[in-house]
C-alpha positions as CSV (number, residue, x, y, z in Angstrom):
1,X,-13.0,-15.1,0.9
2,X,-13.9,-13.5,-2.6
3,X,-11.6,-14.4,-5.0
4,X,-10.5,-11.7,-8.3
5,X,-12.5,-14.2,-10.8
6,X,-15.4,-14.1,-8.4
7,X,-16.6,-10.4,-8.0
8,X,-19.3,-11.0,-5.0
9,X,-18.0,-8.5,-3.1
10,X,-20.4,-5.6,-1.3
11,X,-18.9,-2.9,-3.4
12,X,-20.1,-4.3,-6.6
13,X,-24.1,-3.9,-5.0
14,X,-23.8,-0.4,-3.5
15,X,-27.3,1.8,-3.7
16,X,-25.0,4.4,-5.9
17,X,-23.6,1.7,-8.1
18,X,-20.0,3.2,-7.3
19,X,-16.8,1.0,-6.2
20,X,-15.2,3.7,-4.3
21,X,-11.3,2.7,-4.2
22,X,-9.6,4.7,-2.1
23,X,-6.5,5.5,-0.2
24,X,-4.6,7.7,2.1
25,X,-1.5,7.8,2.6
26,X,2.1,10.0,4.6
27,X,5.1,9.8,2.9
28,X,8.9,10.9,2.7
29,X,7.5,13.8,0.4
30,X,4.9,15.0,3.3
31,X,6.0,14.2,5.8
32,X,9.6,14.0,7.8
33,X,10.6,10.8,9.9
34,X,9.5,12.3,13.4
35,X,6.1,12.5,12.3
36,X,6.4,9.1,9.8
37,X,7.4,6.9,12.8
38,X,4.2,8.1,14.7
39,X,1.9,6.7,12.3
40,X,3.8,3.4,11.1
41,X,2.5,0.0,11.4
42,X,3.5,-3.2,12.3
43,X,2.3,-6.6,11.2
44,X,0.6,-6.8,13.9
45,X,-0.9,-3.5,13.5
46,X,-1.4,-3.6,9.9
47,X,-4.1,-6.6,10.3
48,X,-5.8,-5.1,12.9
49,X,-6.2,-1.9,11.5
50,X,-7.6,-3.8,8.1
51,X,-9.9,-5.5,10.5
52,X,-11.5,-2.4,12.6
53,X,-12.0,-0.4,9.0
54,X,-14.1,-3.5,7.6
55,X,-15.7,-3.7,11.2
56,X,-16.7,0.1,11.5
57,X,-18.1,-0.1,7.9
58,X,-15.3,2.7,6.6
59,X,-14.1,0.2,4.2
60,X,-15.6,-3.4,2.5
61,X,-12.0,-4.4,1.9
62,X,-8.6,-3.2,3.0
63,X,-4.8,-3.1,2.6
64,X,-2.5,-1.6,5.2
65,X,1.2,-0.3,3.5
66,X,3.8,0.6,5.9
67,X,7.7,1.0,5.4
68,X,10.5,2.8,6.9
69,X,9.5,5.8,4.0
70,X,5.4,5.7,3.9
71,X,1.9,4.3,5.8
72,X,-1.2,4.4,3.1
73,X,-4.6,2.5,4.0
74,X,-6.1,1.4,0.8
75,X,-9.5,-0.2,0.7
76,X,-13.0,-0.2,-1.1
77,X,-15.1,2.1,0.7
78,X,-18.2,1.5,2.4
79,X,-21.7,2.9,1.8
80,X,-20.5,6.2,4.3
81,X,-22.0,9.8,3.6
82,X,-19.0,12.0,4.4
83,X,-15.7,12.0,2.1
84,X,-13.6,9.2,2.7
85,X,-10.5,10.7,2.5
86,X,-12.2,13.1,6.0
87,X,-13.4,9.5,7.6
88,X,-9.7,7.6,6.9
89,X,-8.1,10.3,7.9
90,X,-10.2,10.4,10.8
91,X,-9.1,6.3,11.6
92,X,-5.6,7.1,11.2
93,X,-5.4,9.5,13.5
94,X,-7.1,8.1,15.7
95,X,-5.4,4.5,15.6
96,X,-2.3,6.0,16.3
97,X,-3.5,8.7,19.2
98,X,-2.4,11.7,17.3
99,X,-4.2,15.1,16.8
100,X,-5.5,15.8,13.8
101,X,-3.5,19.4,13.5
102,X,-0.4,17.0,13.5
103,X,-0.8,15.4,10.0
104,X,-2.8,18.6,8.7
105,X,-0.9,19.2,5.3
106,X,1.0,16.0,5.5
107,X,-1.2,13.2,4.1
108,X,-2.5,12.9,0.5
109,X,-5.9,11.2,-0.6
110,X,-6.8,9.4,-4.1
111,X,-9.7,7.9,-5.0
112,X,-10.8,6.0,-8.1
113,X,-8.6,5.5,-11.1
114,X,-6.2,7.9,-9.0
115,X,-6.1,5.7,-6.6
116,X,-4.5,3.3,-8.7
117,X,-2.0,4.9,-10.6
118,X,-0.7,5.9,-7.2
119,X,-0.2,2.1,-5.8
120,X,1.1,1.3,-9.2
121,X,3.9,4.3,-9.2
122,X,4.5,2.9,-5.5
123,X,4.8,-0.6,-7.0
124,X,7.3,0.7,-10.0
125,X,9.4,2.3,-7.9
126,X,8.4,6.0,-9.2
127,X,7.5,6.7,-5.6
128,X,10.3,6.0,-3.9
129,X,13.0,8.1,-2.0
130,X,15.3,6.3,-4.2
131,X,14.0,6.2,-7.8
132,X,13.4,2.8,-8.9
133,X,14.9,0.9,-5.8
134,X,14.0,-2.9,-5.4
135,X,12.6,-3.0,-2.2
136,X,9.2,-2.0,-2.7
137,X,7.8,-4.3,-4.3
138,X,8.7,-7.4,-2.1
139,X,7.2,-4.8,0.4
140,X,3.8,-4.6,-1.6
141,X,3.5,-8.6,-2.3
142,X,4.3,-8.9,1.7
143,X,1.6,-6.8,2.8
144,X,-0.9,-8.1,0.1
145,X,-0.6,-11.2,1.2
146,X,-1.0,-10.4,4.4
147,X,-4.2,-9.2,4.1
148,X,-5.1,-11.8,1.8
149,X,-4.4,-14.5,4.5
150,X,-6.2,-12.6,6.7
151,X,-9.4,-12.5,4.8
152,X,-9.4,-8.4,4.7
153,X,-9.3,-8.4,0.6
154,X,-12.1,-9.5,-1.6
155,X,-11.8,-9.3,-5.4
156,X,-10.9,-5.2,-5.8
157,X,-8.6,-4.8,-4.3
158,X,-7.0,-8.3,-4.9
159,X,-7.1,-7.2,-8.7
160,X,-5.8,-3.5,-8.0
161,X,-2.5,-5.8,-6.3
162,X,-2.1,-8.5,-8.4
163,X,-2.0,-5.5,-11.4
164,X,0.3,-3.4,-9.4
165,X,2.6,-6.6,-9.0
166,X,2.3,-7.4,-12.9
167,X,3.0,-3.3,-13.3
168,X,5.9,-4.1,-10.9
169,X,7.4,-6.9,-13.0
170,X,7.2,-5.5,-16.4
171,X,8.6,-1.8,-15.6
172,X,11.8,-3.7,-14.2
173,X,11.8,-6.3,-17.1
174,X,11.2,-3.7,-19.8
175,X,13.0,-0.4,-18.3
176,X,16.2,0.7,-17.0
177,X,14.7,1.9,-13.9
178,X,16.2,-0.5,-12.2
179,X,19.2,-0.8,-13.7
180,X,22.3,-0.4,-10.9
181,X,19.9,-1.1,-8.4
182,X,19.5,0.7,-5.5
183,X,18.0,0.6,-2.3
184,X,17.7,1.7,1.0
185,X,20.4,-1.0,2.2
186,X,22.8,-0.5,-0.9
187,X,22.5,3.5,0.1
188,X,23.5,3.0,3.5
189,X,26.6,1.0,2.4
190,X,27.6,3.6,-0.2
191,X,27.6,6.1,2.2
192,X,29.8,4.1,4.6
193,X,31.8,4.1,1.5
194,X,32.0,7.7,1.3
195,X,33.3,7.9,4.7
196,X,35.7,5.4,5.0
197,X,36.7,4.7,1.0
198,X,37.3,1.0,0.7
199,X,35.1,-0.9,3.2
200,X,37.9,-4.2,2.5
201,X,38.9,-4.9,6.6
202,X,36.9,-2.7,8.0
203,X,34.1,-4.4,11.3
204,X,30.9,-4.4,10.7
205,X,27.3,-4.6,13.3
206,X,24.3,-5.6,12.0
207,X,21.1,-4.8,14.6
208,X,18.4,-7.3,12.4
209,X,17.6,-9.9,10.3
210,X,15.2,-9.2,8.4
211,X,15.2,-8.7,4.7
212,X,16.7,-5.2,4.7
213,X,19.6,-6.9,7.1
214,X,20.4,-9.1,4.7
215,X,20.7,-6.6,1.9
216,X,22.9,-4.5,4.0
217,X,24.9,-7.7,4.3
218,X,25.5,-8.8,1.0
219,X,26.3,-5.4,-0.4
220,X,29.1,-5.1,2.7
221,X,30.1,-9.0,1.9
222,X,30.6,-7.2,-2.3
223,X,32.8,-4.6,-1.0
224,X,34.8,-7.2,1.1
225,X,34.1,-6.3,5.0
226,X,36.2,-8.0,7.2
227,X,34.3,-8.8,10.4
228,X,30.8,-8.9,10.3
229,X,28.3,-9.8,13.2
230,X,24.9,-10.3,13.5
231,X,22.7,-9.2,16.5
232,X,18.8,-10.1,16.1
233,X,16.0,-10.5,19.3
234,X,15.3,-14.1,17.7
235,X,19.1,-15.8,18.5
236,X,18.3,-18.6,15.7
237,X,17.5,-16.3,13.3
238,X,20.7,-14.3,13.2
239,X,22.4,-17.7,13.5
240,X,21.2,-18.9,10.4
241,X,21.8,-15.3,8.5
242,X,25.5,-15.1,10.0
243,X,26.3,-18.7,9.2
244,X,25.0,-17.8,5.7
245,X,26.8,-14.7,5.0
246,X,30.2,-15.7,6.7
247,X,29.1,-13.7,10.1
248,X,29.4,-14.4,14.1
249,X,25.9,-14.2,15.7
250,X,25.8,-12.2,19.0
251,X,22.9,-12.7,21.8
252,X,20.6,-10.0,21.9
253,X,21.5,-9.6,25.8
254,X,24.8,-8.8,24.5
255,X,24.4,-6.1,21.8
256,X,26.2,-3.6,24.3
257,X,29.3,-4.7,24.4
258,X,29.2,-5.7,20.8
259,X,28.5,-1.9,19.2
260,X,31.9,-0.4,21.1
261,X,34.0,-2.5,18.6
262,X,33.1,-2.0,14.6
263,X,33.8,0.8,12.7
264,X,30.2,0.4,11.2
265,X,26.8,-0.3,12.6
266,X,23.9,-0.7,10.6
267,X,20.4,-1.0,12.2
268,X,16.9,-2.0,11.0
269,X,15.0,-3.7,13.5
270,X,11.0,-3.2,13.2
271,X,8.7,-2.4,15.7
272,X,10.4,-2.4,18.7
273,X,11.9,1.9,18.5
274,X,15.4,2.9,20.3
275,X,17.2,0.1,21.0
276,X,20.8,2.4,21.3
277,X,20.4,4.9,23.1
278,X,22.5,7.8,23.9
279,X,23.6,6.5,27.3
280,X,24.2,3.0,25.3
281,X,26.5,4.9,22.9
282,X,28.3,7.5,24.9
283,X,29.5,4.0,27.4
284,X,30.6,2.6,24.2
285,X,32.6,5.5,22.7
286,X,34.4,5.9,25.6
287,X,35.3,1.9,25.1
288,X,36.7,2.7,21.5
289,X,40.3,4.6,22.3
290,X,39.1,7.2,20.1
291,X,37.9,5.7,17.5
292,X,35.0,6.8,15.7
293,X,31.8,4.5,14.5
294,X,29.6,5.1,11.6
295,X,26.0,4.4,12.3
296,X,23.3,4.3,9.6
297,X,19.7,3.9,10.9
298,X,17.6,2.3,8.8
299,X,14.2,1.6,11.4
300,X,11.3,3.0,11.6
301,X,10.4,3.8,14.1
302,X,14.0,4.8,14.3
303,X,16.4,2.6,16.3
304,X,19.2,5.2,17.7
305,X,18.2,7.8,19.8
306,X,18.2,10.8,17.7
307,X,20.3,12.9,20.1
308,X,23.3,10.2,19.9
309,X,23.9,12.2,16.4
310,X,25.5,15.4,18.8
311,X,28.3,12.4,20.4
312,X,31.8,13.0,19.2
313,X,33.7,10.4,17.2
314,X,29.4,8.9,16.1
315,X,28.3,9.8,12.5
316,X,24.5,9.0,12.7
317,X,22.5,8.8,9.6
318,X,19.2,7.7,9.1
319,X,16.7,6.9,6.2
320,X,15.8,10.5,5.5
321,X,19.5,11.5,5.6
322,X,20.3,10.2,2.1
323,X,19.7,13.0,0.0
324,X,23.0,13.1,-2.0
325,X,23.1,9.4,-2.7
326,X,18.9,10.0,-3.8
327,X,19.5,12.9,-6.0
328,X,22.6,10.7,-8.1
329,X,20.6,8.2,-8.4
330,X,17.4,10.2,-9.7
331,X,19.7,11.7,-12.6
332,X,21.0,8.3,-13.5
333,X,17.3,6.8,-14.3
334,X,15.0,9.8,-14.7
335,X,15.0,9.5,-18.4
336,X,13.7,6.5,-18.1
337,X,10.6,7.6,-16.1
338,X,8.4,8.6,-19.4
339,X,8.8,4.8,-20.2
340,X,7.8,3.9,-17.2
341,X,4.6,5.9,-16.8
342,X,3.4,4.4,-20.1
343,X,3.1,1.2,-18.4
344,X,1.0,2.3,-15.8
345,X,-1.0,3.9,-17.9
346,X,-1.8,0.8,-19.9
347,X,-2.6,-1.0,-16.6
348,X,-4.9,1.5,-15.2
349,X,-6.5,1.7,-18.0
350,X,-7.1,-2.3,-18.4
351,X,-8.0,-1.9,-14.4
352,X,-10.7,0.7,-14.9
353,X,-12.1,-1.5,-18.4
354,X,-12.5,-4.2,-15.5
355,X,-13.9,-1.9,-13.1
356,X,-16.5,-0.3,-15.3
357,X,-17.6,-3.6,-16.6
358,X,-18.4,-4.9,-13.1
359,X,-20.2,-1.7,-13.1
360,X,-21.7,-2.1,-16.5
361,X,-23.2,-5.3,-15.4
362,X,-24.4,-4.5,-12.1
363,X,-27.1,-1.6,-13.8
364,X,-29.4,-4.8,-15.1
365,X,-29.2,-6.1,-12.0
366,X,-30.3,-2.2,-10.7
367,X,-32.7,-1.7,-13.3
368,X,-34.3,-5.1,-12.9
369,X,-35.0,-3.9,-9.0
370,X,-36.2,-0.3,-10.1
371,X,-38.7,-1.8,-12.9
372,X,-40.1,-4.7,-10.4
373,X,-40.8,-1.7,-8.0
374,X,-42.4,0.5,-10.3
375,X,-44.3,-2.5,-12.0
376,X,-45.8,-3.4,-8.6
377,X,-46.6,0.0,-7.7
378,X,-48.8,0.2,-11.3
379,X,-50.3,-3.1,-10.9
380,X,-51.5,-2.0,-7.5
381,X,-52.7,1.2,-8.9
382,X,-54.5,-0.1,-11.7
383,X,-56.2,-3.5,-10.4
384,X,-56.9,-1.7,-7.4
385,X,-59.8,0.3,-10.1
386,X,-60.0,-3.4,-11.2
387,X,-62.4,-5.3,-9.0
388,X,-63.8,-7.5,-11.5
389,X,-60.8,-9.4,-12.7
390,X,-60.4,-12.7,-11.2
391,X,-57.4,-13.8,-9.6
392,X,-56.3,-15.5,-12.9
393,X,-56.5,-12.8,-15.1
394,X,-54.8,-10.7,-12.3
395,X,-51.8,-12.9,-11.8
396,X,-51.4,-13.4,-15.9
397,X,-51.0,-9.9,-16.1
398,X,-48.4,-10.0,-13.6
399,X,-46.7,-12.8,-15.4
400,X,-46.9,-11.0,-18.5
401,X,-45.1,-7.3,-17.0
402,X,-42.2,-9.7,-15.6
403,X,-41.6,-11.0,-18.9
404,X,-41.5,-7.9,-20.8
405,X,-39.0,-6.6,-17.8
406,X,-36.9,-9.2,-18.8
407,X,-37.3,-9.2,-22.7
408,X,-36.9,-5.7,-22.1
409,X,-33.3,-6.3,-20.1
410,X,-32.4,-9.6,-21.8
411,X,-30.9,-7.3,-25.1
412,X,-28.9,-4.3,-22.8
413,X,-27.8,-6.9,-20.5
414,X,-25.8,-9.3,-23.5
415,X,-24.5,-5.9,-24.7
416,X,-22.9,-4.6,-21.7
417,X,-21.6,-7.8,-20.9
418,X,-19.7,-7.9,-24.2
419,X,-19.5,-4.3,-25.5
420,X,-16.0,-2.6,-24.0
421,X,-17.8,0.6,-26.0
422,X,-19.5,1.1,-23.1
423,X,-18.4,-1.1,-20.1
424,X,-14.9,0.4,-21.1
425,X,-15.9,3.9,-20.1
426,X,-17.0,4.1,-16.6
427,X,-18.3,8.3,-17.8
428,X,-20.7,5.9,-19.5
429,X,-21.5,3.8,-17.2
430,X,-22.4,6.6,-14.6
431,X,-24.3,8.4,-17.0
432,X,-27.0,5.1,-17.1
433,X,-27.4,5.4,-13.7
434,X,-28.3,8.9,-13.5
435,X,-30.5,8.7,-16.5
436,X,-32.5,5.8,-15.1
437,X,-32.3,7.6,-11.7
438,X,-30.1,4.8,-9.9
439,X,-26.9,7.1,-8.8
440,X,-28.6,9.0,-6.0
441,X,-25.4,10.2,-5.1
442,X,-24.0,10.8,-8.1
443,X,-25.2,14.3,-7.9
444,X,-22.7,15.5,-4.7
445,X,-20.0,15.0,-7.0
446,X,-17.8,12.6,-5.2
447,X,-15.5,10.4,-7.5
448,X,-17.3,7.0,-7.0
């Protein structure tokens, strides 16, 4: 596995001299949750997805992204002839066994230095549903690393991630974006609050946990819940979270008698869909004497049957039903988004620096390859109307053209490896190619 000080990768030796990053990507902005929760992935998914792009050639190195509010494929793209953002959108649909027409209008593509502003507003927080919330950046690291482990990165994209965590880091160090943190979980709770007013005595259900479970938790724990239980498919699991927080576990097998008893339920279990369904909920309302039961829906794919929401005495919410709670909390921090995008732009810019000097670098290796052909073509012309030279005097004079290639390449080469004047600028950098004819494909236009 290529490492980010090591820059063997594929990429970095492409005919057009390009490193084509690229993503696409469905989010809360383009799409609604019906159609987000057809194209999410799980872990299991996301590394076989990363494996089948590097596989088919589509991409050289690849990152799957998926939570409850987006699913983006980044990666490096390979040497294809059609647009990438056509061919990934092509996989995605395809992976997931949805027409095309379906996600028409409702995915977005960057490539390039685009690209990477967008994973590092993702990483910031700028992104989100809720503006600046916490989560997404554990949610980054956990997918990078994932990939990582699995051998799908190599030392692109692993700088493009490490920057976005460092870009992560610093916005909530030197910002207020963060400031009264909130999040998906913390959301949920507040709008329990809403509903109920103090949450001190009131029973609490927690379907999970995972890491979002356990923020739901301690935000209830703040506002002093009373009972709280813990429901999770792996038994130990919610043992150790209950025992933890001050809970009761209950057996998976169990979690229908267990939701016709707490004033609040609170789901996020991953992968697995509707695990309450209507018929689940209407048996327990008619166990409650009346009483009605808050449910906020944090899965995706969802995990309440969407129809429950029309049962009397069940307030459903789920994650795209937060828009008052989202809109307070983008007034709160939105003067702090100016800040915040200066940041990024100081780490793109040090990203495409890198990028272009990888670039820069790679043209002697290019031009080394285009001299050496048009030196032997020459020499073949020329001694061919030679016949008297001897074999000496014919090889001297081929040892003689390699050395002036390489006195000829020795000067260039030491300046692009330490001039950021022009391995800075990757306008430059393209503009060698085409002049010595080396960016074939520079001509269609494509952002390489």
């Amino acid at each position: 596995m290529a490492s980010a000080s090591n820059p063997t990768s594929n990429a970095l030796r492409r005919r057009d001299g390009g490193i084509r990053i690229a993503l696409i990507g469905c989010n809360h902005r383009t799409a609604p949750l019906e159609l987000r929760e057809r194209v999410a992935f799980t872990t299991e998914q996301s590394l076989e997805a990363a494996t089948q792009l590097r596989q088919r050639g589509i991409l050289e190195e690849a990152v799957v992204v998926s939570t409850c509010h987006r699913s983006e494929l980044y990666g490096v793209a390979g040497d294809t002839s059609a647009p990438i953002g056509d061919v990934l959108e092509e996989f995605l649909t395809s992976y997931h066994s949805i027409p095309r027409s379906d996600l028409e209008g409702r995915t977005y593509h960057w490539v390039g230095a685009d690209a990477i502003r967008h994973l590092f507003r993702v990483a910031s927080g700028l992104d989100s549903m809720l503006l600046g919330e916490a989560e997404i950046l554990g949610q980054i690291r956990t997918a990078y690393r994932r990939a990582l482990d699995h051998g799908a990165t190599g030392p692109i994209l692993n700088r493009a991630f490490q920057g976005a965590l460092e870009v992560g880091k610093r916005v909530r160090a030197e910002t207020e974006i963060g400031a009264r943190p909130m999040s998906v979980s913390l959301a949920g709770v507040k709008l329990a609050e809403q509903v109920f007013g103090s949450l001190k005595g009131r029973s609490a259900l927690i379907l999970g946990a995972g890491e979002v479970a356990e923020q739901v938790i301690e935000h209830l724990r703040d506002r002093g819940i009373g009972s709280l239980r813990v429901v999770n498919r792996s038994f130990d699991r919610a043992q150790r979270l209950a025992a933890r927080m001050g809970g009761e576990a209950v057996a998976w097998e169990s979690v229908d008698g267990a939701i016709s008893a707490p004033d609040i339920i609170v789901t996020s279990v991953g992968d697995v869909g509707a695990v309450l369904t209507r018929e689940k909920m209407v048996r327990a309302l008619g166990a409650r004497d009346g009483r009605p039961v808050f449910v906020v829906d944090l899965g995706v794919p969802r995990n309440v049957e969407a129809d429950a929401g029309s049962l009397y005495n069940l307030y459903l919410y789920n994650v795209d039903d937060l828009g008052e709670i989202v809109e307070q909390n983008r007034r709160a921090r939105e003067a702090e988004i100016p800040r915040v995008e200066a940041i990024i732009s100081e780490h793109v810019a040090k990203f495409e620096a890198w990028r272009a000097a990888l670039e820069a670098v790679s043209i002697v290796e290019d031009l080394r390859g285009h001299f050496r052909r048009e030196r032997e073509a020459l020499l073949r012309e020329r001694l061919d109307a030679a016949p008297g030279l001897s074999s000496e005097e014919r090889q001297r004079i081929a040892s003689i053209t390699e050395e002036l290639i390489e006195r000829v390449l020795a000067e260039p080469a030491a300046r692009l490896r330490s001039s950021r004047g022009i391995a800075g600028h990757l306008s430059s950098v393209h503009a060698l190619r085409r002049v010595f004819g080396l960016d074939k494909k520079g001509e269609s236009g494509e952002e390489s």
